[in-house]
MARLUM-537300 format. One record per residue: x, y, z of N, C-alpha, C, CB in turn. Coordinates in steps of 0.02 Angstrom, whole numbers, plus 50000, padded with zeros to 5 digits. Glycine has a CB too. Layout:
N
XYZXYZXYZXYZ
...
END
This chain:
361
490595096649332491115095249383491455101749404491635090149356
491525100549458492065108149481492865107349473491975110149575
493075111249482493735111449466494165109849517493885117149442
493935105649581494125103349628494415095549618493615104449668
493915093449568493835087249561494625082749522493115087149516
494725079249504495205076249490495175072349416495305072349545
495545072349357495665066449325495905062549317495695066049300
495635057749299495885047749333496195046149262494955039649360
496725046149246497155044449212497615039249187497305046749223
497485032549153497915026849140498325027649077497515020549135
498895027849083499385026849022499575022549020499855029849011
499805017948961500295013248957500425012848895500165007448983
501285013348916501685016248856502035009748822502295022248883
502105010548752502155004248720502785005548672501435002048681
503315002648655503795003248613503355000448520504504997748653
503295003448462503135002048426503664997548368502865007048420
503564996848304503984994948277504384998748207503734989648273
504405004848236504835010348200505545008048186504895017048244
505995007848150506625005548167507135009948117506664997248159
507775009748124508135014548107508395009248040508685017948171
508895013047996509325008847953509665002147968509795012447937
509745002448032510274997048050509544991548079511045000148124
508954992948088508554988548116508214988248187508864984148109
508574994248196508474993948288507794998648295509284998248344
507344998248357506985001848341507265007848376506364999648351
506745011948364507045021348379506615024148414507125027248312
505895022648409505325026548439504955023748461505005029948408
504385024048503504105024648523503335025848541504375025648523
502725023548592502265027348591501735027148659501995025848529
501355030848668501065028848722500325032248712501485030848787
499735028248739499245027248743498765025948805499285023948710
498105026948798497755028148877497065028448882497945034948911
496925029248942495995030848942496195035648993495265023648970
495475042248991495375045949057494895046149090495445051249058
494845047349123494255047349161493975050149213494195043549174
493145051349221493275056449301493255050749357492505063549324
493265055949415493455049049499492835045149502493555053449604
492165046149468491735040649472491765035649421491135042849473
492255037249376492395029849314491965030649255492155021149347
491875037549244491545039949175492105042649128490965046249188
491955040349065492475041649011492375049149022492325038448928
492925054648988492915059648985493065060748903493305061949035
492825063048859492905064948794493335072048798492165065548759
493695071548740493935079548713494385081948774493205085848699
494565077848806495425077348863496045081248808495805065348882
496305086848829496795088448793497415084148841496825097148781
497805081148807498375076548837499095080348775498105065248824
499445081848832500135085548791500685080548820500345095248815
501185077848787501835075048804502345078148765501875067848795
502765079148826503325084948801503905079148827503315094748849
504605080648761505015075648765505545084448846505465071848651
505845077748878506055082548910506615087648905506085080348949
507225082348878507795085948863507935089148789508305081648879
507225086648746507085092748686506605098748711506655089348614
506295098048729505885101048735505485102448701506005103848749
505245097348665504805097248604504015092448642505345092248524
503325096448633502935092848661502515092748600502685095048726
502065089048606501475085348546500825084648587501715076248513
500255085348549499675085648592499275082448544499415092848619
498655078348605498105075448561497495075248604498265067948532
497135073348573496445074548621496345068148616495755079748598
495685065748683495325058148663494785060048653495285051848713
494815053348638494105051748579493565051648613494065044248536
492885050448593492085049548628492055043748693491465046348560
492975041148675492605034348717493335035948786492615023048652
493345041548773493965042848842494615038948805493715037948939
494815037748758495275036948738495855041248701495085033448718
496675038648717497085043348647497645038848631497475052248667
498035040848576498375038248554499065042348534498035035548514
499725040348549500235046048507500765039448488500685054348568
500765041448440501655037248402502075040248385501725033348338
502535037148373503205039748339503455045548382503085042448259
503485043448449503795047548505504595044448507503335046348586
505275048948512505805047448539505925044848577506035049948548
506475039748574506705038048635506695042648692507285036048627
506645041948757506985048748827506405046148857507045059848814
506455054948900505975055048961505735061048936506265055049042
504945058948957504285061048929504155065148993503675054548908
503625069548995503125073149037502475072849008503305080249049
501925069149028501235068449020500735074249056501085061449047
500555079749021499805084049043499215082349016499795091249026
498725080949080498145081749036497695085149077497855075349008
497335088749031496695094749042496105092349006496885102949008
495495096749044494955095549029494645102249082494785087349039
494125100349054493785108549076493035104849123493445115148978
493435109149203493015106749236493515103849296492565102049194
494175102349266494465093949296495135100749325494775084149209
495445097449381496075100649379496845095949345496155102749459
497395099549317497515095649278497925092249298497605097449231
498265084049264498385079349280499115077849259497925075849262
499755079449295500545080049270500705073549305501065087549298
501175070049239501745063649291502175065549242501595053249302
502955066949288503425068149276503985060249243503555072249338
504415063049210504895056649207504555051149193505275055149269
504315051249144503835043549128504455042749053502585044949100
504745037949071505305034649021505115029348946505725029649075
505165030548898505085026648828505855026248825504655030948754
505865019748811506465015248789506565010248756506715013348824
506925008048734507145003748667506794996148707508265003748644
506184993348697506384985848704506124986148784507324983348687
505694991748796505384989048866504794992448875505824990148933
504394988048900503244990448900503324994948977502344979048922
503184999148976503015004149054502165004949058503425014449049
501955004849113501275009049131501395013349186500655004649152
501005017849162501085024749215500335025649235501415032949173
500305025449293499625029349340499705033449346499405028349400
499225039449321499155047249325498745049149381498845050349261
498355045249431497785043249466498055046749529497595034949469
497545051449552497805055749623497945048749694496955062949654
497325043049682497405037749740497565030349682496505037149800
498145032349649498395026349624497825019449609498945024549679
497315020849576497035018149560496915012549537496975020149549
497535015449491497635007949409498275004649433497875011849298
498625003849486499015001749514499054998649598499295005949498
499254992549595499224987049671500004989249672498974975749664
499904987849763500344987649805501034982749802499974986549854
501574983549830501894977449820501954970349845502304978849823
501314971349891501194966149960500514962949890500814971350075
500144968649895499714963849833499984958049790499514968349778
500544961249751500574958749695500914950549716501014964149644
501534953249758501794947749796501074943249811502224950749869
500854944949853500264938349844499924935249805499834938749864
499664939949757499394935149682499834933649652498954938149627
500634934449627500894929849598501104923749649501424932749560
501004921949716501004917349746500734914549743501044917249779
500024913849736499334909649761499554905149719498484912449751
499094898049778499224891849748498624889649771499874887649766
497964892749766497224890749758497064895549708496724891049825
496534891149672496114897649656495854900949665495894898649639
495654907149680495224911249703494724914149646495614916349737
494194914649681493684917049641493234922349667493314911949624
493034928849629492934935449641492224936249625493404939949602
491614936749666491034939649661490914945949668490714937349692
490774950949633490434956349654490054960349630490694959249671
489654962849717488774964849693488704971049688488154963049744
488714972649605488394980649602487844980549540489104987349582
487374985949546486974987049478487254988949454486474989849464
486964987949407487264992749339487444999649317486904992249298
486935001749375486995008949365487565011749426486185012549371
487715011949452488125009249520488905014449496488264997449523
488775019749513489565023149493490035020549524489705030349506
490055015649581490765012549602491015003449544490615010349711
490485004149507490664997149475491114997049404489964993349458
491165002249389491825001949352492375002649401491905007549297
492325008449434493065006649499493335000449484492835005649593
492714996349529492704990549549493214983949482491804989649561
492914987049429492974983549367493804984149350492454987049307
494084989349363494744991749349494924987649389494974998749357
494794986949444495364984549501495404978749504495274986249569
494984973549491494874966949471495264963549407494194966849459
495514970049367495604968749289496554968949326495174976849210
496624972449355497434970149407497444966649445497774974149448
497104963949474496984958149536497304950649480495834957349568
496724949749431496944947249358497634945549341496794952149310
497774953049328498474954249274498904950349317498824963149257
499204950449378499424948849414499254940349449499344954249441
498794938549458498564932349474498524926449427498014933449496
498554929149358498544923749325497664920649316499084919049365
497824912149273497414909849324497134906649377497284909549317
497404910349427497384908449508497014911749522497924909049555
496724918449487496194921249520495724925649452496524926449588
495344922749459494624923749425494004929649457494274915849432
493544933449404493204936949436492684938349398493494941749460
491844939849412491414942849381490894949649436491014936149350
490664950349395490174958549429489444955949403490424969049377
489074956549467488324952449460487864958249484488214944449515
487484960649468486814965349489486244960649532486394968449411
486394962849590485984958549641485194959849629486204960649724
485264964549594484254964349561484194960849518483824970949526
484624958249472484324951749420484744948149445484334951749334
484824944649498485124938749518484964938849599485934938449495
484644939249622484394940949679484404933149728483614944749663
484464927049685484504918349714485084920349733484464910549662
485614921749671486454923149701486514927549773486924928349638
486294931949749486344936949812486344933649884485704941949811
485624929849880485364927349943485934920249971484484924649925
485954917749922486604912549928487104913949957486894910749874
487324921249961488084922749973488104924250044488414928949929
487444925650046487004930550111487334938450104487204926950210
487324941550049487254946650024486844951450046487174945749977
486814957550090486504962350111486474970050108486544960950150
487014972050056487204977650036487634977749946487664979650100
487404983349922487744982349854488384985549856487354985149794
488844984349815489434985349825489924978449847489394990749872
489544974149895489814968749927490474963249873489084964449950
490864962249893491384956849863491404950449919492234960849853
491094945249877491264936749897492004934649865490594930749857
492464934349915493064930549886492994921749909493834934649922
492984919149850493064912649886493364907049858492504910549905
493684900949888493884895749858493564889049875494494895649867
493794882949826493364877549842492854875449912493794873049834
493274878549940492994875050028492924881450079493744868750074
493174886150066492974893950125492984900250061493874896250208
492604903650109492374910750074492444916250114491644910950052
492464922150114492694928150128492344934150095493334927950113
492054937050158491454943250130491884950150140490584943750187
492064954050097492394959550111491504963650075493364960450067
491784970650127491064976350110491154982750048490894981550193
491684982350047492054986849990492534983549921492584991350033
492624986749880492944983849839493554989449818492464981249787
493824988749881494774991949887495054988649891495114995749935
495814990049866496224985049869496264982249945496864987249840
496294987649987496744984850068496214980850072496914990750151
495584981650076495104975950111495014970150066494354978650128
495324968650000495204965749957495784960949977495124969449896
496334964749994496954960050011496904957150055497504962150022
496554960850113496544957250179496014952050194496484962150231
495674952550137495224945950142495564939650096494394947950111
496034940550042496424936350006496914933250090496924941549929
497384938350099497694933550169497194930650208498114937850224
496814932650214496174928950267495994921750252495394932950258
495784921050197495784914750148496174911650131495614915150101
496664912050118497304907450115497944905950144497484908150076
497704911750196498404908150237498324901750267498654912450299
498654896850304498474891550353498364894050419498994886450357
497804892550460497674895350528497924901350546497884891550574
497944904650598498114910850629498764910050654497654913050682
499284915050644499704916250659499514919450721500024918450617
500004920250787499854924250837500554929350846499644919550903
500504935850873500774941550887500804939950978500274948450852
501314938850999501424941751062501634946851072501704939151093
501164953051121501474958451138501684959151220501024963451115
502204960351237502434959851281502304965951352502994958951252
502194964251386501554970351438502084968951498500404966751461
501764972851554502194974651603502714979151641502334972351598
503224983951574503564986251576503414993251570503874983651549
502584996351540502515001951548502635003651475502915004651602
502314995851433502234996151348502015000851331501844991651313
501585001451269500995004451241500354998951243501185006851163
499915000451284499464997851301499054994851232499165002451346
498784987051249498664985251181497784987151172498914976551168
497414986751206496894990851195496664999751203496564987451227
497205002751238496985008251241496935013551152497495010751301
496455016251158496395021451093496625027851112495625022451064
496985030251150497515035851167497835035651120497955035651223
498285042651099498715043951049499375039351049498875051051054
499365037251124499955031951155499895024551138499955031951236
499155024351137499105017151135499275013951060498375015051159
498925006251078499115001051044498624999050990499254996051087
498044998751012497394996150986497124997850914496904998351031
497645001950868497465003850811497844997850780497625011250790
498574997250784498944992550778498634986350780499374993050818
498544983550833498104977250830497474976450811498054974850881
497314982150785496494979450752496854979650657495524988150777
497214982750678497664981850594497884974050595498554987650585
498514970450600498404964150634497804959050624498394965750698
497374962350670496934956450666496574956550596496404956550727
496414960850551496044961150491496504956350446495934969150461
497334956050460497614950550404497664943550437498414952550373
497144943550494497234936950516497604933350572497424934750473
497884940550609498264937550646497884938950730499034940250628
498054934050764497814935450827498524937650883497384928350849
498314943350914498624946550947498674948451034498534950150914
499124944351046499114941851130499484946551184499524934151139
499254947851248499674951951279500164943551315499184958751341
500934947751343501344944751356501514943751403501624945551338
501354941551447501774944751542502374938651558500954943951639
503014942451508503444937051525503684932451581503824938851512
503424940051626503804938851716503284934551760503904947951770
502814932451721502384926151746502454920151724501774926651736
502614921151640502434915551600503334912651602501994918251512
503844916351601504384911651623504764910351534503954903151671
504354910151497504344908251419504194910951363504064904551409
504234911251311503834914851230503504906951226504534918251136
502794908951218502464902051207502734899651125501484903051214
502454893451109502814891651063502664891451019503024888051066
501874895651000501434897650932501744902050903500744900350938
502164907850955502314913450933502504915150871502654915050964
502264917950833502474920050768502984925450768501914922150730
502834931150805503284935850811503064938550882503284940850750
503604941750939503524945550977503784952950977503654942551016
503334957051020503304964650996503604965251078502384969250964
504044969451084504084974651146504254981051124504604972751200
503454985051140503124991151109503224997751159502304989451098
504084998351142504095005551207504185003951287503265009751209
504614996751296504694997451370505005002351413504954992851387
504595005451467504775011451505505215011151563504225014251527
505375004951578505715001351645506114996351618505184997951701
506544994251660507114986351627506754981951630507834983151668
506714976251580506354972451568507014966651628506144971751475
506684961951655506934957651739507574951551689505894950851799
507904949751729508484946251671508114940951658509314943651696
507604936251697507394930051655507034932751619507084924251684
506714939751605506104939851531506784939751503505414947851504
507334942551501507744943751447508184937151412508194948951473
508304933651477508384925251465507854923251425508354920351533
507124923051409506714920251382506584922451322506284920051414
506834927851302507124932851249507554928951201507584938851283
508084926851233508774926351193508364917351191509784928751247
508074913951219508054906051230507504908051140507534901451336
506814912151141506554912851100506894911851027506324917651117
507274917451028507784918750958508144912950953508354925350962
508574910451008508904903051008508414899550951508874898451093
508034898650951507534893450910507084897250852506954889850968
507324900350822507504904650741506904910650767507224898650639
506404913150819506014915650844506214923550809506014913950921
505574929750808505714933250761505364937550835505464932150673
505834944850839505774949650871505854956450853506054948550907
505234958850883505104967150854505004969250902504554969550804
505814974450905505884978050965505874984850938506524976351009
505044990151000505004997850953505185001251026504055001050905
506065005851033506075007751071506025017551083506505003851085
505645019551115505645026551135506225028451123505485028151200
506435038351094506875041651109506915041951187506805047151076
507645040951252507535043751311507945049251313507615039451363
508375053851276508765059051270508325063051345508755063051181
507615064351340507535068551419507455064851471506935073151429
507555058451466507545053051534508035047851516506765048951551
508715049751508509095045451510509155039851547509435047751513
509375032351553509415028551582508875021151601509575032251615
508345023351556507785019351558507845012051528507285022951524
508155013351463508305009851401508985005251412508385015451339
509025007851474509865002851495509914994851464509935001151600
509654993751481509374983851487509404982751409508284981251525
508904988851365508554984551326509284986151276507624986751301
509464990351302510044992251227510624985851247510575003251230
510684985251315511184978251347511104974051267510704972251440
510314971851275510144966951251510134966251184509684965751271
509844969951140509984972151077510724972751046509694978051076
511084974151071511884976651051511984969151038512494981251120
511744965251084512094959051078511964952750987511764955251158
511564956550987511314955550901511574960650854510454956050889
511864966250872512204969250797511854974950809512054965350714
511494978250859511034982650840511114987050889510394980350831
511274995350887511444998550940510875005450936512295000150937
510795006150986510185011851000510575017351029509535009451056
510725023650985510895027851024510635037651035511525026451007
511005039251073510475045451114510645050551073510635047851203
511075050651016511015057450972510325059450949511435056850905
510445066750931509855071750893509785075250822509815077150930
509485074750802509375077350739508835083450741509165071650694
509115090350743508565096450767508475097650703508805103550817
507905098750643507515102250596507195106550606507175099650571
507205112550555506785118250563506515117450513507005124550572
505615116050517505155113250469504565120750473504815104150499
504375121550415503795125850429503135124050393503965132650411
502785123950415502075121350374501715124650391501765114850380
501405127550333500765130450297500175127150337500725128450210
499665131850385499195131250433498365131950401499395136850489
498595139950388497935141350342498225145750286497245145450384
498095148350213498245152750209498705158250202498095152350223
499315158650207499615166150219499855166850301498935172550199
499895160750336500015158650396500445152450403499435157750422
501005152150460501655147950433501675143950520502565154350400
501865141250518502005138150600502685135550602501475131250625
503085137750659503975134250641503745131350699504905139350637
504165122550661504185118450722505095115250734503535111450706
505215115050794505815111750796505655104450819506325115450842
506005099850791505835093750778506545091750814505645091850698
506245082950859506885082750885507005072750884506885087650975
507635070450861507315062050830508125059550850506965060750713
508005054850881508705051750880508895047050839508865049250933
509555047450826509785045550755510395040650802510095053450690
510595036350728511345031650741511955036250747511545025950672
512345036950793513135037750802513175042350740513675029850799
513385036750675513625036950632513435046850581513375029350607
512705046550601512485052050569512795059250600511715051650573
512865058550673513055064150701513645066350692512975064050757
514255060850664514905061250663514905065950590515305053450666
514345065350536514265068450454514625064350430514515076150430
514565056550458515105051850396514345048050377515985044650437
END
């Protein structure tokens, strides 16, 4: 391996049952696997944890099977290194041991051993079961990945969600069943619908869990006319990244032409007005306030106009009238970032902020 490469790092730190005279416990310990980014144990990992405000650190190596072990660590806050030769090395700061509470720490450059909070929120929700196919050989360096991430899908789901790893060369009926055409593939499915995701990442893993269990499609109205952000254009301006995001969790996403339609149709799940450049006409804005009248949910994204004042007239009218004020202050930063090399670029940065910030209260 080159020294480019990364080590994949799981800790989880465990309170032991050390205890002082009076009974309480006192210490501590924490434990782990390492690994490189294709999901191969790494042997002979030097791993150092240094207590912070002693400054006392302890070191151990793992074992043949990517494993280590340390006890009888102090209460505080820890600093975890680990090295290996070959690997560049692997620091998490502030990782806390405390009296009477289990922590895990991901050492993992792309958070690996750790789901999102939208994840988790969903598997402790589910109220089907779900069930997890996926096709790799054996030999297959993404199928431990795969294996980790399933083993949190799990932790989190209970059992509401179930999973196995099948080698589509000795099971090749399964394969064909699923209509399976690539290895790597994940079948999510429940009693009555199924869901083919092509990777086995969390985002596509999630977005095929909402896919499957939500009830029907929610719809997105985006509101057009005013000189939006266009919902199909792929310009740096446009929209169309957004809504193909959207549509992967299921949602279908509509343009809006209030000043025809008179109304927010009445599927609407949520409406977007994405950057209007002109005053939106008083009946869209009547059809606005009639929407919300009836608990309706609105996402309004408006442009800085500090160099074209006066555009935003209407929409700030309208907004204020809910609690919410848009205003034309600036916030100037002098940022410099590193280009190539021994080479610096100053940028002045320019963002409008609330009232409140400009006053320094």
């Amino acid at each position: 391996m080159s020294l480019r490469n990364g080590l994949v790092v799981l800790c989880v730190l465990i309170l032991f049952s050390a205890t002082s005279l009076f009974g309480q416990a006192t210490s501590g310990g924490v434990f782990g696997t390492v690994t490189d980014p294709t999901g191969a144990v790494v042997a002979g990992a030097k791993v150092s944890i240094t207590n912070v405000s002693k400054g006392i650190t302890v070191t151990t190596t793992t074992n043949e099977s990517g494993n280590y072990a340390q006890t009888h660590l102090t209460v505080g806050t820890y600093k975890i290194t680990v090295e290996a030769s070959g690997f560049k090395t692997s620091v998490q700061e502030n990782v806390p041991i405390s009296v009477d509470a289990n922590a895990r720490v991901d050492l993992t450059e792309n958070r690996r051993h750790s789901l999102s909070a939208q994840t988790i929120q969903l598997l402790r929700g589910l109220k089907t079961e779900i069930n997890a196919v996926a096709f790799f050989r054996s030999d297959q360096p993404g199928k431990r990945v795969a294996e980790d991430l399933f083993k949190q899908y799990a932790r989190f789901g209970g059992n509401k969600f179930t999973w196995r790893v099948v080698d589509p060369d000795r099971e090749p009926a399964l394969a064909r069943r699923y209509g399976v055409e690539s290895y790597g593939t994940v079948v999510l499915e429940t009693k009555t619908r199924s869901e083919k995701v092509t990777d086995a990442e969390e985002e596509k893993i999630t977005n095929g869990l909402l896919k499957l269990t939500r009830e029907g499609k929610r719809t997105v109205y985006v509101v057009q006319g005013h000189g939006e952000r266009e919902l199909t254009s792929t310009e740096r301006a446009g929209f169309s990244e957004a809504k193909s995001a959207m549509e992967k969790v299921n949602y279908d996403v509509k343009p809006l032409m209030l000043a025809r339609e008179s109304k927010v149709p009445e599927d609407a799940a949520v409406v977007m007005i994405p950057g209007a450049r002109t005053e939106l006409f008083p009946p869209e804005l009547e059809a606005l306030d009639a929407y919300i009248a009836r608990s309706g949910k609105l996402f309004v994204m408006a442009d800085p106009t500090i160099l074209t004042p006066g555009q935003d007239a209407a929409i700030k009218k309208f907004v204020s009238k809910y609690g919410m004020e848009l205003g034309d202050n600036l916030v100037i930063e002098d940022l410099s970032l590193a280009v190539e090399p021994g080479e610096q670029l100053r940028i002045k940065g320019r963002h409008a902020v609330p009232p409140s910030r400009s006053r320094g209260g």
